[in-house]
N, C-alpha and C positions, 0 to 999 in steps of 0.2 A: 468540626466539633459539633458534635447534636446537644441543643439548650433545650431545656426544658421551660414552657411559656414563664413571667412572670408568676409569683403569687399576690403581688404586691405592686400593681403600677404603679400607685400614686408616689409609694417611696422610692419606685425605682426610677421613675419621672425627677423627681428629687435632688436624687442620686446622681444621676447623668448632669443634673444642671449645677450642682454644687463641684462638681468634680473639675468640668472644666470651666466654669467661674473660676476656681479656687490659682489654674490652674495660668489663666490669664490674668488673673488681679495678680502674681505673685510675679511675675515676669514684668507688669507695667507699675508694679510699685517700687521694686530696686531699679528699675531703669532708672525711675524718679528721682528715687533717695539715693543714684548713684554719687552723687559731688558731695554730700553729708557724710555718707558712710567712709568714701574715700579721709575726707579729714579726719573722721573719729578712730578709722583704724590705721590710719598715715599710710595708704595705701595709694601708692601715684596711676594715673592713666593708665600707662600699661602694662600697672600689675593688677587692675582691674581688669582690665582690657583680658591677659591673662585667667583669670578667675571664669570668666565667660567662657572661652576658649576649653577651658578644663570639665567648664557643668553640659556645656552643648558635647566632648567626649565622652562621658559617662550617661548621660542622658540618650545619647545614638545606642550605646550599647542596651540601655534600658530596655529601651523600646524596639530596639533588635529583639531582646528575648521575650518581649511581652508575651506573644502566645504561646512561645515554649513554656514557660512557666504558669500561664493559665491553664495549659492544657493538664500539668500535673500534678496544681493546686487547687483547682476547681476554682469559679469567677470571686467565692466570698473571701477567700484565703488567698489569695493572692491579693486582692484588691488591699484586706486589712494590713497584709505584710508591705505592699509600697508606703500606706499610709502611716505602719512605726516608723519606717523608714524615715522616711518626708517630717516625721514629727519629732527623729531624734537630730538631724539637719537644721532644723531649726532651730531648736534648743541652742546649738553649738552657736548658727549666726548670733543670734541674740544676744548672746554671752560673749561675742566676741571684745576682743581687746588689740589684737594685733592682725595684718592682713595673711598669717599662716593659717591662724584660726579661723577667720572668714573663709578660705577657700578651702578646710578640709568641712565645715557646714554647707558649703556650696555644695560641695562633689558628692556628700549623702545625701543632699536633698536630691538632686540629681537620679542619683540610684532610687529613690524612693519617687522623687514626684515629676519623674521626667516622663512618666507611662501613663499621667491623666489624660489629657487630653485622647489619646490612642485608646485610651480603654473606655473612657465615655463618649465614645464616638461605637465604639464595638459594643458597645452596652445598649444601644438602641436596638441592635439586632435580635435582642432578645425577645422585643414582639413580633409578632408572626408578620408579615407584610399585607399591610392593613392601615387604614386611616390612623391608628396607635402609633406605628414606627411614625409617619410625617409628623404627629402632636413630640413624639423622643427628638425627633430631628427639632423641632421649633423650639423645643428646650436649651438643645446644645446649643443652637445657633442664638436663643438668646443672653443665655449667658456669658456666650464668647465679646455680644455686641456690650453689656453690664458688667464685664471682669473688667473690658479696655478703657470702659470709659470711667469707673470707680477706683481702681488702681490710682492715679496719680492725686487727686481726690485726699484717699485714705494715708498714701503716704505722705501728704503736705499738712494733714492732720498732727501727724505721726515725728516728723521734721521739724515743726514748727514751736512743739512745745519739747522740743530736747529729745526725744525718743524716739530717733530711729528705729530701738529695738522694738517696738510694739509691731512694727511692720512683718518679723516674724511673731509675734506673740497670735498675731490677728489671723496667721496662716495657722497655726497650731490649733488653734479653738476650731476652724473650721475643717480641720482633719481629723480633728475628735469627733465632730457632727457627721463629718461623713461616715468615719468608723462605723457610730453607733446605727446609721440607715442602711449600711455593709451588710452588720449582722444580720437585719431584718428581711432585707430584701435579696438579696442575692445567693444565687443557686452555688449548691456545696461541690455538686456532681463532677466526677472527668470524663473521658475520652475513652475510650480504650489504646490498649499500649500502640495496635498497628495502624491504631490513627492518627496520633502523634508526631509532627515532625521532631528532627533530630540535629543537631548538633554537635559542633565539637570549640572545646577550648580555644584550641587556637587559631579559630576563624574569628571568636569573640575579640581575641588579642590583635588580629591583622585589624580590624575593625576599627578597635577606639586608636591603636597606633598611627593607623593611616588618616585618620580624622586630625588627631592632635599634631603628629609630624603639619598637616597642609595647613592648619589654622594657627597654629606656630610661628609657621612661615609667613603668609600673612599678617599676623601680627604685629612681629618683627622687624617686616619690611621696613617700614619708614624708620626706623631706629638704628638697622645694622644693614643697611643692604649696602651702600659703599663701603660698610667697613670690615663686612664678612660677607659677599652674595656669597662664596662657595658655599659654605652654613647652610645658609639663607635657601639657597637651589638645592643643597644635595637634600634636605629636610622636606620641601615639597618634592622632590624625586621620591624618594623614600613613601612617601604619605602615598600617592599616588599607585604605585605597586604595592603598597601593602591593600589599598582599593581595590585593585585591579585583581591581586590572589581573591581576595573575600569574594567580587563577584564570579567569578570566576568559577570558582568552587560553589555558587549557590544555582549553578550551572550544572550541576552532580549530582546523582541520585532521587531518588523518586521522593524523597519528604525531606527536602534541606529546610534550613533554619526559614529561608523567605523563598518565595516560588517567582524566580525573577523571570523565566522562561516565561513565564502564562504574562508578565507584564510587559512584555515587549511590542505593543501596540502603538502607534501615534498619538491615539488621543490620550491614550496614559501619561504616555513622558511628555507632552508638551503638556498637559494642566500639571503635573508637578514641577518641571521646570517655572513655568509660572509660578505655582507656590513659592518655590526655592527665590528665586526673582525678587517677590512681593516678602515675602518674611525680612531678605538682607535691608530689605530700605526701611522695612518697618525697624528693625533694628538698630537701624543708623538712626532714622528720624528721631524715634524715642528717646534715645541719649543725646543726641541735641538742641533738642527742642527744650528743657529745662536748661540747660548751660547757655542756652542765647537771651530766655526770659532773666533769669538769676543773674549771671554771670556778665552777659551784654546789656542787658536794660537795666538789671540793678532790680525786681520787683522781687520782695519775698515770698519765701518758700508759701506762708500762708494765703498769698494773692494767687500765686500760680495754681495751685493744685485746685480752686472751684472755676476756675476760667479752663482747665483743661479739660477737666470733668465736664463740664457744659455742653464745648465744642464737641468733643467724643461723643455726644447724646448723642449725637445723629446718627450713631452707629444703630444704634436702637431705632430710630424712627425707619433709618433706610433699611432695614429687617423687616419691620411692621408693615412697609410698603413694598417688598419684595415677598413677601410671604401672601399679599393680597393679589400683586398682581403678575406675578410669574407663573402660577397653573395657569392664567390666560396667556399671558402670551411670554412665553419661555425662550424666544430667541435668543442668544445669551450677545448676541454683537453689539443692540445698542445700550445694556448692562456694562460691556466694557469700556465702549467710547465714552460714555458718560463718568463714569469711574476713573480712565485716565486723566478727561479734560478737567475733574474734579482735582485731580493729584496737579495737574499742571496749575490750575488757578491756586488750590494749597501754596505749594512753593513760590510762584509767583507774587502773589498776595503778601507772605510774609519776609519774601524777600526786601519788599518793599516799603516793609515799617523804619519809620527813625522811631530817636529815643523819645521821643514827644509821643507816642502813640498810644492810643488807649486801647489796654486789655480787652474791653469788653467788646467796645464798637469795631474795633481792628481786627483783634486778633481771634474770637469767635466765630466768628465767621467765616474767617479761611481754616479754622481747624475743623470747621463741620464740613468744611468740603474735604477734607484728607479721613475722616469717618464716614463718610458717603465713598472714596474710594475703598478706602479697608472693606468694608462691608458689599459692596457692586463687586468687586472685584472676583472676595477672596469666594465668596457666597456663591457664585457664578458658577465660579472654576468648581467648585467642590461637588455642583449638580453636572456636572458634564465630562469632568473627571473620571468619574468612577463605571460610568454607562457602561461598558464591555468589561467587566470586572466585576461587576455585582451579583452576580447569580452565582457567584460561586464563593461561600463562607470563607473557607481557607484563603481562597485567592485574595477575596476582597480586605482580608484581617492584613496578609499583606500587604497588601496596595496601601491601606493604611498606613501602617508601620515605617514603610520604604516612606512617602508622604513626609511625615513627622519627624523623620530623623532626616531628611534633607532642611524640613523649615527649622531643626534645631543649629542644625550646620551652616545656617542662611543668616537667623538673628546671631548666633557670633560673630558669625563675616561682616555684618552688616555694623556692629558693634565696636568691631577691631579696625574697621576700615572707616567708621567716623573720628574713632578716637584717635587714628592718627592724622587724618586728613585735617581735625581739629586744630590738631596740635601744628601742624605744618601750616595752614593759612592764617594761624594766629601769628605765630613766628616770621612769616611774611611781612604782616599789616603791622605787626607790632614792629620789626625792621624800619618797614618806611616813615611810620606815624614818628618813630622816636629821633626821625632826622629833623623834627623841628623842634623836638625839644632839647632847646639849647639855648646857653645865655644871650647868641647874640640874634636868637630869632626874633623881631620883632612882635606878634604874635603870643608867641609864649611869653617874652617880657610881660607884655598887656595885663595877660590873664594870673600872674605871677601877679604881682603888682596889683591886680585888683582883688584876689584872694585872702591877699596878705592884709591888704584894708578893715577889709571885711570883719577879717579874723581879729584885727587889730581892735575894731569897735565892741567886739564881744568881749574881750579878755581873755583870749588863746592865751596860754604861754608860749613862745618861741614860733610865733606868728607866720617867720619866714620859710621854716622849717615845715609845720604843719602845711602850710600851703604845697610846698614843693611836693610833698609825699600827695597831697588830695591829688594832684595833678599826674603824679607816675599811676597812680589807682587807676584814674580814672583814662589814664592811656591803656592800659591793662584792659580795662572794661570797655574801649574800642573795638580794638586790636580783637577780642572775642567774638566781638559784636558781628564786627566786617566777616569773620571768617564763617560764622555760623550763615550770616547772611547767602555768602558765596556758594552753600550746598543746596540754599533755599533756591536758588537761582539756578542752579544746576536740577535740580530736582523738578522746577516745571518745563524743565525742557526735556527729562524723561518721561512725565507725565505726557507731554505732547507728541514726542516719538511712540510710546507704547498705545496711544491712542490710535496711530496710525496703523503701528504694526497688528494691531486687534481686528480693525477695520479691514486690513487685508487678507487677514490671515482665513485659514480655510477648514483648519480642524476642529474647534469648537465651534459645532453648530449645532 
């Protein structure tokens, strides 16, 4: 598609960096406010778990069509039609009451705000290639590093004094701000017809079908797999071939909907595979990491969210210092080793909090290290990534595209595969803990007995009683604990494996 230069960089500089802030703040603040919203709409794990599942299907599809429908809207009309979109999605969470209505606001946001990132990422290309496009590029890339680390931030703001719902209110305002920089800055122009790719219906359909059939099935798993694998198998059977028709057919013809032909090089699919990789843990992580501070240590929503914030900063500093010292020396391996051994100390680190530990001095400090991996990481890959795919607009609009709708497919796997893993090594720990809660454990008499004391000196009513329940609480709030622990612990020994595997590996150089 031929752009016409900018008339307006400054807004369109703006533009690019609001889009995918907007874009990351909104994905890291329901992570956050995932356990609040659950209670306010009576929505259990894995009908949330579901709700993800449903916005990363229409979201794939989104951004499946994004340059079909750039192409025939031109960049300003399209951009303002995701963003009514994305801004009547909102409305709906907001206003929600029940978890039907949460998930039909999810799924138009989806429709509407699942193409930011993809489009402000394509929106840099609009300056010529020039010292201009690297200033677009340090835009996006620092917004991405100030959505991740603002996000949880904003929604423990938001959490704290009762209103969730501001968490969309706060997405709405900044889709109005985009709008009005839309109209200003962004070219009206299209294509012509025979440069257009093309499309059909029902590759759109094999699409979100075969997404949602696989991620279904995954999500399910730990729920219904003894009690239905056929279900369970014939539903990622299903997903899988309707996959395989879509690419299959993008195999066909000279302007299909994504140009997968021209992407079939090594260095392509291994840096997206890594994205794909890197997005499902960010995924996982981020819905666990508040359920272990909350739910395991007991710290509220208003403590967690400026301790995450903080940690996160590093996202930002490890940007400032990759952006300095990368034109010198751009080897992208010791980027990665460093970046893994960071994820491994991450996990490591907070696997090994008890409940005595302090947010600040503790736990900062190993989440700057998991912001130093996000950012080495993902930063890395996306300069080395693209290298035989760039020169070529259409291709690289592509390459995008395909890109995004895997990291969308990655954070719900990532998502669905914490939520029930959660759920499974809770029910474990919580199993074995509650074998000692019992009248004739010595032990639990003690703490029984010295509760009740306690309570007794204050003027509890029904002393005994109260005690007995503080203590199932707070086996509840072990039993969390242990389990979130258990991925912390798993997670720096993938840190340490992918450190290796980086270090060996031969295609990103």
């Amino acid at each position: 598609m031929e752009i016409l230069p900018p008339k307006h960089p400054r807004l369109l500089l703006l533009t690019i960096f609001l889009l995918t802030g907007t874009e990351y703040l909104q994905s890291g603040m329901i992570a956050f406010g995932a356990g609040p919203i659950m209670g306010e709409i009576g929505a259990a794990p894995e009908e949330f778990s579901l709700i993800s599942a449903l916005y990363a299907c229409v979201a794939v599809a989104a951004i499946c069509k994004q340059r079909w429908l750039a192409e025939r809207l031109g960049w300003r009309r399209f951009v303002l039609c995701s963003l009514a979109v994305f801004i009547c999605g909102a409305a709906v969470c907001a206003s929600s009451e029940t978890t039907a209505q949460f998930m039909a606001g999810r799924i138009v946001m989806a429709l509407g705000g699942g193409t930011f990132m993809t489009s402000s990422r394509l929106l840099v290309n609009l300056f010529p290639p020039s010292p201009s496009r690297f200033t677009g590029i340090r835009f996006f890339a620092t917004a991405l590093a100030l959505g991740s680390a603002s996000g949880p931030f904003l929604a423990s703001v938001a959490v704290s004094n009762d209103g969730w719902q501001w968490i969309f209110v706060l997405l709405i305002g900044l889709a109005v701000l985009i709008a009005l920089l839309a109209c200003l800055c962004l070219p009206a122009a299209v294509p012509p017809y025979e440069l257009r790719t093309q499309s059909h219906p029902v590759l759109l359909m094999a699409l979100v079908a075969g997404s949602f059939f696989l991620l279904y099935a995954f999500q399910r798993s730990y729920y219904d797999f003894y009690s239905d694998a056929a279900m369970l198998l014939g539903a990622a059977g299903l997903g899988m071939l309707a996959l395989g028709y879509f690419v299959r057919a993008m195999h066909a013809g000279d302007r299909p909907l994504l140009h997968l032909r021209e992407l079939r090089n090594t260095r392509y699919l291994t840096g997206v595979a890594l994205f794909t990789f890197c997005y499902t843990l960010m995924g996982a992580t981020n819905y666990i990491m508040p359920a272990v501070l909350q739910r395991g240590l007991g710290y509220a929503w208003a403590t967690i969210g400026p301790v995450q914030a903080t940690g996160l900063g590093a996202t930002v500093l490890t940007w400032a210092f990759m952006a300095f010292v990368v034109p010198k020396r751009p080897a992208p391996k010791q980027y990665y080793l460093v970046g893994f051994l960071a994820l491994a100390v991450f996990g490591w680190r907070v696997a090994s909090l008890s409940p005595d530990a302090n947010l600040w001095s503790d736990f900062v400090p190993a989440l700057a290290c998991y912001g130093v991996f996000v950012m080495l990481v993902l930063a890395t890959t996306a300069m080395h990534t693209f290298r035989e795919v760039q020169h070529h607009e259409t291709v690289f609009s592509h390459a995008q595209q395909v890109k995004n709708m895997l990291a969308q497919f990655g954070s719900s796997l990532g998502i669905a595969l914490a939520t029930a893993g959660l759920q499974a090594r809770t029910a474990s720990h919580y199993t074995v803990l509650n074998g000692r809660f019992m009248a004739g454990d010595p032990a639990y008499g003690q703490a029984l007995h010295a509760l009740t004391e306690s309570l007794s000196r204050h003027g509890a009513a029904q002393p005994a009683a109260v005690a007995a329940a503080s203590l199932a609480q707070s086996l509840g709030q072990q039993a969390t604990l242990l389990a979130g622990l258990d991925y912390f612990w798993l997670l720096g020994y993938v840190g340490l494996a992918g450190a290796g595997i980086m270090l060996a590996q031969r295609v990103l150089k």
